[in-house]
C-alpha positions in Angstrom: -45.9 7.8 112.1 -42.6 6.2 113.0 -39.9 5.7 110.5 -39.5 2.1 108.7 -35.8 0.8 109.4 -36.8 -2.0 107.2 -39.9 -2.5 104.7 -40.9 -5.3 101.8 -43.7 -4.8 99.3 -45.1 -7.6 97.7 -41.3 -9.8 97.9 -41.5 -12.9 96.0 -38.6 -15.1 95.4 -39.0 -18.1 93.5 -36.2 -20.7 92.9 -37.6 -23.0 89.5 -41.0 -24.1 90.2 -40.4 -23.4 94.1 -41.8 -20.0 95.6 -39.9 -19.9 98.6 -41.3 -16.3 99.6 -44.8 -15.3 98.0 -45.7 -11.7 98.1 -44.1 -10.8 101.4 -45.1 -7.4 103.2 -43.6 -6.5 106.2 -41.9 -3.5 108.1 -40.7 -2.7 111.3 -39.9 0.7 113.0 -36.5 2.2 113.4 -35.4 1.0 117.2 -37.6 -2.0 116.8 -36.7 -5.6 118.3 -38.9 -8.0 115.9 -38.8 -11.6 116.1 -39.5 -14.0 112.6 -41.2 -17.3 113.6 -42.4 -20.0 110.9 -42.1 -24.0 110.0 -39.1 -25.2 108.5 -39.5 -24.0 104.7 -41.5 -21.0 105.5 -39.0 -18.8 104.4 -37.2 -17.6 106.8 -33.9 -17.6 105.9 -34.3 -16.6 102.3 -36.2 -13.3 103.7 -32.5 -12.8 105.5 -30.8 -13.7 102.4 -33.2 -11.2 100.4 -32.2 -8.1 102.5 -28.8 -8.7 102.6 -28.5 -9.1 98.6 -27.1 -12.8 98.9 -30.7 -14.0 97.0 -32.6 -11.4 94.2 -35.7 -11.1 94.7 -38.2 -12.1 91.5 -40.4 -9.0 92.0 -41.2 -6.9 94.7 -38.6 -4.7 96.9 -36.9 -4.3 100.0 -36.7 -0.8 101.8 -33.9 0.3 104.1 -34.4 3.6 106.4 -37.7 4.6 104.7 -37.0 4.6 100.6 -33.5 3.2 99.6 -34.1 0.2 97.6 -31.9 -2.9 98.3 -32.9 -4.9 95.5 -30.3 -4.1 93.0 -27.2 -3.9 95.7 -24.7 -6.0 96.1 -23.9 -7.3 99.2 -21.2 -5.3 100.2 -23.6 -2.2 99.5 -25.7 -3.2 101.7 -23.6 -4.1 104.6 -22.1 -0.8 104.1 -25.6 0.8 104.3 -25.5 -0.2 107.6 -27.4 -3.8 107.8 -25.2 -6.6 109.7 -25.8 -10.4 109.7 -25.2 -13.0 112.2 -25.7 -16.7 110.3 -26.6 -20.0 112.7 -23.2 -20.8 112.9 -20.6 -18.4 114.4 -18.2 -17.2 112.0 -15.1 -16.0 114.5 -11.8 -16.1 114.3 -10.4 -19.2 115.6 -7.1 -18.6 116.2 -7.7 -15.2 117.5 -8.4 -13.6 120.7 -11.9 -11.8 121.2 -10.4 -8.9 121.2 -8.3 -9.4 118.1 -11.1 -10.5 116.5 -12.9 -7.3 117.1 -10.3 -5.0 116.7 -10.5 -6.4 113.0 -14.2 -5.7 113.1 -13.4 -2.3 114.2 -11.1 -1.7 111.8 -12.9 -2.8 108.8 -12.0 -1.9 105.9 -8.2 -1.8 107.3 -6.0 -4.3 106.0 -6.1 -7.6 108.1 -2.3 -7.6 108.7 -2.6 -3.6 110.1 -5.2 -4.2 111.7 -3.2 -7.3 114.2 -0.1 -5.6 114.3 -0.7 -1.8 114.0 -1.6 0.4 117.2 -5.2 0.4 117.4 -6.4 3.7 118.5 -7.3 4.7 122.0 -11.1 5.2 120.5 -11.2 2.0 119.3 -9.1 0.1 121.9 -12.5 2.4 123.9 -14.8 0.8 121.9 -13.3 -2.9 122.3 -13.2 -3.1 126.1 -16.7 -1.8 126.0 -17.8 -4.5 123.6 -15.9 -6.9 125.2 -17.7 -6.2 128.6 -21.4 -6.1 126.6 -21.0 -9.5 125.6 -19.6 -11.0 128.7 -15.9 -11.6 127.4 -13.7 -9.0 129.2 -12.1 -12.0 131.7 -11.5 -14.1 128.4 -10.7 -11.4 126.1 -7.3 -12.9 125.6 -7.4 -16.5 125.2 -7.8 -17.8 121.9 -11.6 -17.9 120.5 -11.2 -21.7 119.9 -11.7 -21.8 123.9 -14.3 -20.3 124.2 -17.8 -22.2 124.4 -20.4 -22.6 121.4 -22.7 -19.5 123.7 -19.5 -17.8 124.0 -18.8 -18.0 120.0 -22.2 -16.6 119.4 -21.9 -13.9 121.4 -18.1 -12.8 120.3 -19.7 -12.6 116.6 -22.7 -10.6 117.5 -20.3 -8.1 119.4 -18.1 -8.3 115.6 -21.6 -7.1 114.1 -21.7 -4.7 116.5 -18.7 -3.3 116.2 -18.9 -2.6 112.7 -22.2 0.6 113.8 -25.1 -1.0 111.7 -28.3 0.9 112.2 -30.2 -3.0 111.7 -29.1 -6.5 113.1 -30.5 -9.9 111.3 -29.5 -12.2 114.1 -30.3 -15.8 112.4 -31.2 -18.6 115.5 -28.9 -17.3 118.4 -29.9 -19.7 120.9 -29.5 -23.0 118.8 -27.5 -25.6 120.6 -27.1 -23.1 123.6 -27.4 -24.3 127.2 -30.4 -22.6 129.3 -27.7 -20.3 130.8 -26.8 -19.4 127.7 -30.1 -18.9 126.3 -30.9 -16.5 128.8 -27.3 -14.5 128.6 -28.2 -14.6 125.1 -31.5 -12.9 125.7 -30.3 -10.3 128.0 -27.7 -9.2 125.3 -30.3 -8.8 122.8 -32.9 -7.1 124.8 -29.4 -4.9 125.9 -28.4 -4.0 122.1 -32.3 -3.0 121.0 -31.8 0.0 123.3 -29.5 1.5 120.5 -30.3 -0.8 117.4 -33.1 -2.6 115.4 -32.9 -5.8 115.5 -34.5 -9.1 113.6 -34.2 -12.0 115.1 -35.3 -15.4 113.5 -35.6 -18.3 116.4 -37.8 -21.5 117.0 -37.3 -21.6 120.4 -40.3 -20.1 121.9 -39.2 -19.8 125.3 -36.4 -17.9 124.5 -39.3 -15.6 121.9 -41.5 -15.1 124.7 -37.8 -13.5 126.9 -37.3 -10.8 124.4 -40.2 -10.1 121.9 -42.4 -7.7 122.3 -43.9 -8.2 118.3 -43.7 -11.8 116.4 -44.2 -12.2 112.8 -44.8 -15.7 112.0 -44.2 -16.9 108.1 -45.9 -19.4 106.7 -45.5 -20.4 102.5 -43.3 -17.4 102.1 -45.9 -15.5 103.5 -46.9 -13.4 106.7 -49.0 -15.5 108.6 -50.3 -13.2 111.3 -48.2 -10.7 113.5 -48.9 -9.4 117.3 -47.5 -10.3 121.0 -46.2 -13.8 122.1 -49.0 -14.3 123.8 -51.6 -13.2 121.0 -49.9 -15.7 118.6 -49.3 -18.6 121.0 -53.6 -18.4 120.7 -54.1 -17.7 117.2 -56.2 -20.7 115.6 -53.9 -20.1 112.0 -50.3 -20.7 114.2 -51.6 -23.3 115.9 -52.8 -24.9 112.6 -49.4 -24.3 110.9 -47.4 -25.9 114.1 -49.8 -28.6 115.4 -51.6 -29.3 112.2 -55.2 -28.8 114.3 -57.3 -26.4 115.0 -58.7 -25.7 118.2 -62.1 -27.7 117.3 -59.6 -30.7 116.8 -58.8 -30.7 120.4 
C-alpha cells in the first residue's frame, strides 16, 4: 500500500450554525498530484485552512506523512513539518528582485536584514538560479517583482514555496486571472514540481484540471462528492447535478 502524505477522517468544521466541511475523508499518496474541484461554498478553502492550522477543526483529524496529527498545531508547526501554501493572490515581495525574494525564502528562518545583505552561500545562491530557471525567471531575476506580470507573480511565490523543501504543496487557484499562455506555463510548472513533491491544487478552471490531473476530488456541502479521472467526473450524473443543477434525464 502506498504511504498517505496527507489523510482526514471524518473533518468537520462548523462556523455557528454553518457546517462549512461535514465529515470529510480524503487522502492522497506521497508523490501524488491531486486536484480539489467544488461550487463556490463547497469548502474548499477551509479544507486548505484546516491543514494548515489557520481554522480548527470541530471534530475529526488531519494526518501528515502517515500518523502525525495536525489538529492541535499551530501554524508555524505545521509549515515547519513540511506543508507549504500558495493563497489566490501572490504574496511576493514587491520591492524586491526574484531572486532576493527567494534568497529570503531560502534563508528562512535567517533574519530578513542578513538575509539581503549577507553572502548567501554558494549552495543556496545553487539552489536560486535553479529555482529561478524552474519557474521561468532567470532573464528577469533582477528587476524588481512589481514588474513582473500577475502569471509571473504567481509563479515567483510558488518557486518561494519551493524553496523553503516542503514534502506537500496546497497551491490555492493558480491560474485565476492568468492569460492562456500563462495558464499553460502554469501547468507545465506544476506537472514539473509533482516529479519531486505532492501537490494539492484547488482550481475551477477545468481546462486547465484536465492539463495536469490525473485524480479529481470534487467537494460538495463540505463533503467528497465523488473522486476519479477528468474524464470520469466530467460524466458523473452527481457533478453534473452540483454544476448544472440537472441531471442527465433533464437534458
Amino acid at each position: 500500500m502506498s504511504e498517505k502524505i496527507l489523510a482526514t477522517e471524518n473533518l468537520t468544521v462548523s462556523f455557528g450554525g454553518f457546517t462549512a466541511l461535514n465529515q470529510l475523508n480524503f487522502s492522497m499518496d506521497v508523490g501524488e498530484l491531486r486536484v480539489v474541484i467544488g461550487p463556490n461554498g463547497a469548502g474548499k478553502t477551509t479544507f486548505l485552512d484546516v491543514i494548515t492550522g489557520k481554522v480548527r477543526p470541530t471534530s475529526g483529524h488531519v494526518a501528515f506523512k502517515g500518523n502525525r496529527n495536525l489538529r492541535k498545531l499551530s501554524e508555524h508547526q505545521i509549515a515547519r513539518l513540511g506543508i507549504g501554501r500558495k493563497f489566490q493572490t501572490p504574496r511576493v515581495y514587491l520591492n524586491l528582485t526574484p531572486r532576493e525574494n527567494l534568497q529570503l525564502s531560502c534563508d528562512r528562518p535567517k533574519a530578513v536584514f542578513a538575509s539581503l545583505f549577507g553572502t548567501a552561500s554558494q549552495a543556496s545562491q545553487r539552489t536560486v538560479a535553479g529555482l529561478l530557471e524552474t519557474i521561468g525567471l532567470d532573464k528577469k531575476a533582477d528587476k524588481a517583482a512589481h514588474l513582473l506580470s500577475h502569471g509571473e507573480k504567481q509563479w515567483l511565490e510558488i518557486g518561494m514555496l519551493v524553496a523553503q523543501s516542503p514534502d506537500l504543496l496546497l497551491v490555492d487557484e493558480p491560474v485565476a486571472g492568468l492569460t492562456d499562455e500563462e495558464t499553460e506555463l502554469t501547468g507545465k510548472l506544476l506537472l514539473n514540481l509533482a516529479e519531486s513533491h505532492s501537490i494539492v491544487v484547488i482550481e475551477h478552471d477545468m481546462e486547465f484540471v484536465r492539463q495536469i490531473a490525473s485524480q479529481v476530488t470534487v467537494l460538495h456541502q463540505g463533503t467528497v462528492l465523488c473522486e476519479g479521472t477528468m474524464d470520469e467526473i466530467q460524466t458523473d450524473p452527481r457533478v453534473i447535478e452540483v454544476y448544472l443543477g440537472e441531471t442527465p434525464e433533464d437534458e
